[in-house]
C-alpha positions in Angstrom: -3.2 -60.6 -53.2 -3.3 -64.2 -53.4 -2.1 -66.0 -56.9 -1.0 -69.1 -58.0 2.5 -68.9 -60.0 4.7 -71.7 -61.7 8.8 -70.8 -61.8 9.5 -73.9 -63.5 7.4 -76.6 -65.4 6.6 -79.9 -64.1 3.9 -81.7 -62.6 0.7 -80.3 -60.4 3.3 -79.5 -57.9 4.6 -76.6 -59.9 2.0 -74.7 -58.7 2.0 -72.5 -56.1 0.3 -70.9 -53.8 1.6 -67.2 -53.2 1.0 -63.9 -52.2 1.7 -61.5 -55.1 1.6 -57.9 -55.9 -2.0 -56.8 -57.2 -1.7 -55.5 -60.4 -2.4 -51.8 -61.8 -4.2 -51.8 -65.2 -2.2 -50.0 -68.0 -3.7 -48.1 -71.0 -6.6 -49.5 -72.6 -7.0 -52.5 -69.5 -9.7 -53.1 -66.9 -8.8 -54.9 -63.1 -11.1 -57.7 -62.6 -11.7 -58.7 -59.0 -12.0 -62.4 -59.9 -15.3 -64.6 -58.6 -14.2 -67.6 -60.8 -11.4 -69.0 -63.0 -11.9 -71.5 -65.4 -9.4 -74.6 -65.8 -8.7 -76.2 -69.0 -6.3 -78.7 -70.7 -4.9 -75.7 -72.6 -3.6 -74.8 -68.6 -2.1 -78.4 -67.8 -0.3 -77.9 -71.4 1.1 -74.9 -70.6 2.1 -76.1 -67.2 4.0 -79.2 -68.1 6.0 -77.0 -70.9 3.9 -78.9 -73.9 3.0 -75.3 -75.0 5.7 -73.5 -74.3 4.8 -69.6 -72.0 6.9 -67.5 -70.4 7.7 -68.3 -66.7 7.1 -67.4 -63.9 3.7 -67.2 -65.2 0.4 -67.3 -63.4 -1.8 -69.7 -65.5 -5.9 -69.5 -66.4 -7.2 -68.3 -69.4 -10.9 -67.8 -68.3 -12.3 -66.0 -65.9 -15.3 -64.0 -65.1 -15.9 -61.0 -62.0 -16.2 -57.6 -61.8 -14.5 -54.9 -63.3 -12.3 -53.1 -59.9 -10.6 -50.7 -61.7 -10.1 -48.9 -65.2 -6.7 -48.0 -66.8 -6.2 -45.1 -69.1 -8.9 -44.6 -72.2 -11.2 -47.3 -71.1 -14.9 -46.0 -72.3 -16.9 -49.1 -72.9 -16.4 -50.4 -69.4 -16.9 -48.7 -65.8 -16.5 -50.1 -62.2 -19.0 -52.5 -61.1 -19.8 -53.8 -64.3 -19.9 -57.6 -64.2 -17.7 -59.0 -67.0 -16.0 -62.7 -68.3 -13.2 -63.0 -70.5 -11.0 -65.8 -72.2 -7.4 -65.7 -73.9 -5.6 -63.2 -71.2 -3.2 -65.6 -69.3 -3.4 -65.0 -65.2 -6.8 -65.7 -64.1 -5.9 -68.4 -61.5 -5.7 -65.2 -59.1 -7.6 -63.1 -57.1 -7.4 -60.1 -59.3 -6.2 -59.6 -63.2 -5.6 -56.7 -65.2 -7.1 -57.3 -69.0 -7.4 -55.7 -72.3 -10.9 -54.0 -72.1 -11.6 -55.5 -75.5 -11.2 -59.1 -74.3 -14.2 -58.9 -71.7 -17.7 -59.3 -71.9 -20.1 -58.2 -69.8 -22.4 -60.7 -68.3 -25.8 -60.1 -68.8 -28.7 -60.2 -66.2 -29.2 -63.8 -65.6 -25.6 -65.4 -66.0 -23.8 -65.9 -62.8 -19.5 -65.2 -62.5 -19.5 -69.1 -62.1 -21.4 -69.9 -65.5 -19.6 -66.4 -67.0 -16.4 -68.6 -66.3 -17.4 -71.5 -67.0 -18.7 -71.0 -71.0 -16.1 -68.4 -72.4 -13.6 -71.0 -73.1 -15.2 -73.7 -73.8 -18.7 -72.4 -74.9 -17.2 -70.4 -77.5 -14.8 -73.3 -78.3 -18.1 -75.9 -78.9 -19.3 -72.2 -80.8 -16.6 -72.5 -83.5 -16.7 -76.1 -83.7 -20.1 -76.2 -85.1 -20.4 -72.9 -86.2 -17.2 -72.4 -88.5 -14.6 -75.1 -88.3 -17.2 -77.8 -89.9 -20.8 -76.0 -89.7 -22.9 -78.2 -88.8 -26.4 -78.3 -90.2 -29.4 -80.8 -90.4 -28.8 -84.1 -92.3 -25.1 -84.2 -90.6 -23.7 -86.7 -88.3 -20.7 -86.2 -86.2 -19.0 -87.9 -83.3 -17.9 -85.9 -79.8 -14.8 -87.7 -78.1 -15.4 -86.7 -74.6 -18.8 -86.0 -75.1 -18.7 -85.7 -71.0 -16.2 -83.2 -70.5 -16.8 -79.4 -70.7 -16.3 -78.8 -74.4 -18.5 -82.2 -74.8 -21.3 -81.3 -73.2 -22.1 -77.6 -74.9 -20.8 -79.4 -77.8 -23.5 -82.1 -78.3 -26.1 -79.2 -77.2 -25.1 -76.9 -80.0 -24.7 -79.8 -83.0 -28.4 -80.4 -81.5 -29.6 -76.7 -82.0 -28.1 -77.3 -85.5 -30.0 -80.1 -86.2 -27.0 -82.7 -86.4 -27.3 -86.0 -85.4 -25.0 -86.6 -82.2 -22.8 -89.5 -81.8 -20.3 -89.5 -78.2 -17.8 -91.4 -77.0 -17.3 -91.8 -73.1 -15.5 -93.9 -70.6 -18.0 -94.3 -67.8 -22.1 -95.3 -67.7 -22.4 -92.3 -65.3 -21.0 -90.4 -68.4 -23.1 -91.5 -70.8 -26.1 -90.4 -69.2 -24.7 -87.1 -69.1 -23.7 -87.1 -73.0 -27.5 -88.1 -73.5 -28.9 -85.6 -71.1 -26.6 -83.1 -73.4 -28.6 -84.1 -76.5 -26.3 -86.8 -77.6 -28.6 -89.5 -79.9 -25.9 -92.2 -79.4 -23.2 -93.0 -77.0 -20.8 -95.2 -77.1 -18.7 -96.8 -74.1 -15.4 -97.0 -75.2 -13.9 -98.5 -72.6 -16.0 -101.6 -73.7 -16.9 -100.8 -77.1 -14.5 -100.1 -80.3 -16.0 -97.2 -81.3 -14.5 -97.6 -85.0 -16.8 -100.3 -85.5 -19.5 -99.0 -83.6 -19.6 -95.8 -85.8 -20.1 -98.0 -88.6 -23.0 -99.9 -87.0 -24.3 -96.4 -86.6 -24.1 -94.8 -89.8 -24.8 -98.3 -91.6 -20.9 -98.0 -92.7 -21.5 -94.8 -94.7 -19.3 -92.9 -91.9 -19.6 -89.9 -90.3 -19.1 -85.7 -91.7 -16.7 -85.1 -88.8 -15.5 -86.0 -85.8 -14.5 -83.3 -83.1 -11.5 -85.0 -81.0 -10.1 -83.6 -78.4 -8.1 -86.2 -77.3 -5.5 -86.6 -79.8 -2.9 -89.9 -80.2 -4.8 -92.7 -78.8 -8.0 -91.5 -81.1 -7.1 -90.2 -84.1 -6.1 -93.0 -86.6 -9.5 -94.5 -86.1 -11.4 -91.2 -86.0 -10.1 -90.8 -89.5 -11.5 -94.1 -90.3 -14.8 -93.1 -89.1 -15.4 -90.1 -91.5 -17.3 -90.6 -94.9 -15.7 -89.2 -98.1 -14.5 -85.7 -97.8 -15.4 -85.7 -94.1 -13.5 -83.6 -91.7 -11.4 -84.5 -88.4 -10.7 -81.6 -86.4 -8.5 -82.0 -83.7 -8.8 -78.8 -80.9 -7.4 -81.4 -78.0 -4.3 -83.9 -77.5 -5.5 -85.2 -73.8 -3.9 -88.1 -74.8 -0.7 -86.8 -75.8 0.0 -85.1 -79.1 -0.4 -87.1 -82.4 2.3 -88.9 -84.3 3.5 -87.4 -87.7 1.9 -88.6 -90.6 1.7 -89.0 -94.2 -0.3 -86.7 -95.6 -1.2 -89.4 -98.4 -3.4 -91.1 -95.8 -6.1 -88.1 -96.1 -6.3 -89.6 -100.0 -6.3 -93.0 -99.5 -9.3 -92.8 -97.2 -11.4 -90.5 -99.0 -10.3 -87.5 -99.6 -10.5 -86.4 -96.0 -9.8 -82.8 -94.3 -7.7 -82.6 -91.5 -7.7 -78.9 -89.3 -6.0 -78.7 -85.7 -7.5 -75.1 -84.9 -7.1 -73.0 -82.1 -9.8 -70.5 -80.5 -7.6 -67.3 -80.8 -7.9 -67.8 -84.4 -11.7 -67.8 -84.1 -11.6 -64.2 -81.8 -9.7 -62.5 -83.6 -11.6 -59.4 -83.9 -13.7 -57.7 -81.2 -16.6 -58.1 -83.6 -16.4 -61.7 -83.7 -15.7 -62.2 -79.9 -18.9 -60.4 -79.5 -21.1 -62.4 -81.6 -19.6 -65.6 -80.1 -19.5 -64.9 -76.8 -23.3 -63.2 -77.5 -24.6 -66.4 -78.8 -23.7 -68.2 -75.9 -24.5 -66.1 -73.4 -28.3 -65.6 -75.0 -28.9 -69.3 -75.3 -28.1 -70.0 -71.7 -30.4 -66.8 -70.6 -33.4 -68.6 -72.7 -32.5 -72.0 -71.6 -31.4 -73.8 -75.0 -27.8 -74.2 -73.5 -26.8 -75.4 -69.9 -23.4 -75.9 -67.9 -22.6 -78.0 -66.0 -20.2 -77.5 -63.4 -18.8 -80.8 -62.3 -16.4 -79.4 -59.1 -15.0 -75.9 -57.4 -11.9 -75.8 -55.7 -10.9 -72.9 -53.6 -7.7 -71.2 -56.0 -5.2 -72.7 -53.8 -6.1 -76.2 -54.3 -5.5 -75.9 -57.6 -3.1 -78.7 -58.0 -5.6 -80.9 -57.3 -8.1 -79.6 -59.5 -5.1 -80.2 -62.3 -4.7 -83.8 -60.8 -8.6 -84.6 -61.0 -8.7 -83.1 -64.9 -5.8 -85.2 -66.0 -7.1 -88.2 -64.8 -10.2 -87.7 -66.1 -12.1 -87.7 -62.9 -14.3 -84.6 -63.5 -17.3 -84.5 -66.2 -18.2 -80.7 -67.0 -16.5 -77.4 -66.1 -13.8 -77.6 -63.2 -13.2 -73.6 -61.5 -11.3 -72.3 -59.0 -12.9 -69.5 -56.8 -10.3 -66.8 -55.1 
């Protein structure tokens, strides 16, 4: 079978192309016959040795197909059955063997392209505004990349809990996309400060949290957005990971929380996978939540679909298909 593998870290040239053995699912694992692989930061990261994996490695944490084969003791799964699944490294292939309790099966409704395009990051925007700060009506919060694939189900979920959405972008085309996503304000940082324009906003009475993906070039005045006791969470470092700080800042500007969480800790129980994963799945069957898929690449273009995320030339969900 075809995969994509990376011997040594580097640049969108590490990947490669190659033909590979298929794998054989082991005890308690299901083959996947992949329609569509996800790509996310978390893979350029992992790629460029910011988070360190073992190599060779295939990378992809997100993809959805149909289940090919059934290692030993699988029960809840059979052949055929149409599945998506986040959190197993290898999906940038054209089949993957994964722990049966890490997939979800699709239901009736949800293609393998929307499968892999929400388990990531719909259940990422899920515990965003569902755990990490729960959002609820009265609340305002700002989106950094209110555009990009987390953004977009993002603002639509903080809308469904009746937040009020504020988004940063870089582009006009962008920020009609933010608003189409439900966001009540966008802001244009390229020529706005969005510091200042957060405090035109909120009337200077600052916002309950900002969700920043973006990391170094953000984060000092994302902590000056937030009102007393307001949280940043940082799920992203786009821009490169953030300086050390004093935790003595937190005080001085109001007694602020800071939480840099991570979606394994947010899975980590079937149980809770489930209800996730069920929650988004449901609302895009009843049309409350929609994805938008900004660009497919066949798998073995997949350097340039790394080259197009790090630039920031995509808005929504990037895949590969096999």
């Amino acid at each position: 079978m075809k995969a994509i593998r990376v011997t040594a870290t580097g640049g969108p040239e590490a990947l490669h192309y190659e033909d590979v053995p298929e794998p054989q699912p082991a005890a308690g694992q299901v083959l996947v016959r992949i329609e569509a692989a996800g790509v996310n930061f978390i893979d350029l990261y992992q790629r460029t040795g910011q988070y360190a994996v073992p190599l060779p490695m295939t990378p992809g944490l997100e993809a959805a197909g149909t289940v090919a084969g059934l290692g030993p003791g699988v029960t809840e799964l059979k052949v055929g059955d149409r599945v998506a699944y986040t959190n197993v490294l290898g999906a940038y292939a054209e089949y993957a063997t994964v722990p049966a309790e890490q997939a979800v099966k699709l239901p009736d409704g949800v293609s393998a392209r929307q499968g892999a395009a929400v388990m990531l990051q719909g259940m990422t925007a899920h515990y965003l505004a569902t755990s990490t700060y729960p959002l609820k009506a009265g609340d305002t919060c700002l989106v950094h990349a209110a555009a990009g694939g987390v953004g977009l189900l993002l603002c639509q979920i903080a809308k469904l809990r009746g937040a009020r959405v504020i988004g940063t972008v870089s582009t006009r085309e962008k920020a009609d996309l933010a608003r189409g996503a439900g966001a009540d304000e966008v802001i244009l940082y390229t020529e706005q400060d969005f510091e200042t324009e957060v405090r035109r906003l909120t009337q200077s009475a600052g916002l309950q949290v900002v969700y920043d993906s973006v990391g170094r070039t953000t984060f000092e005045k994302s902590l000056n957005c937030l009102a007393r006791r307001g949280m940043l969470v940082l799920f992203g470092q786009s821009s490169g990971p953030v300086a050390p700080f004093d935790p003595q800042v937190l005080n001085r500007k109001g007694s602020l929380f800071l939480t840099r969480p991570t979606i394994a800790h947010y899975l980590a129980t079937r149980v809770e996978l489930l209800a996730r994963a069920g929650d988004v799945l449901s609302w895009l069957v009843a049309g409350k939540l929609k994805v938008r898929i900004g660009r497919e690449f066949p798998l073995a273009e997949a350097a340039q679909a790394h080259r197009e995320l790090e630039g920031r030339a995509t808005t929504g969900k990037v895949l590969l298909i096999p």
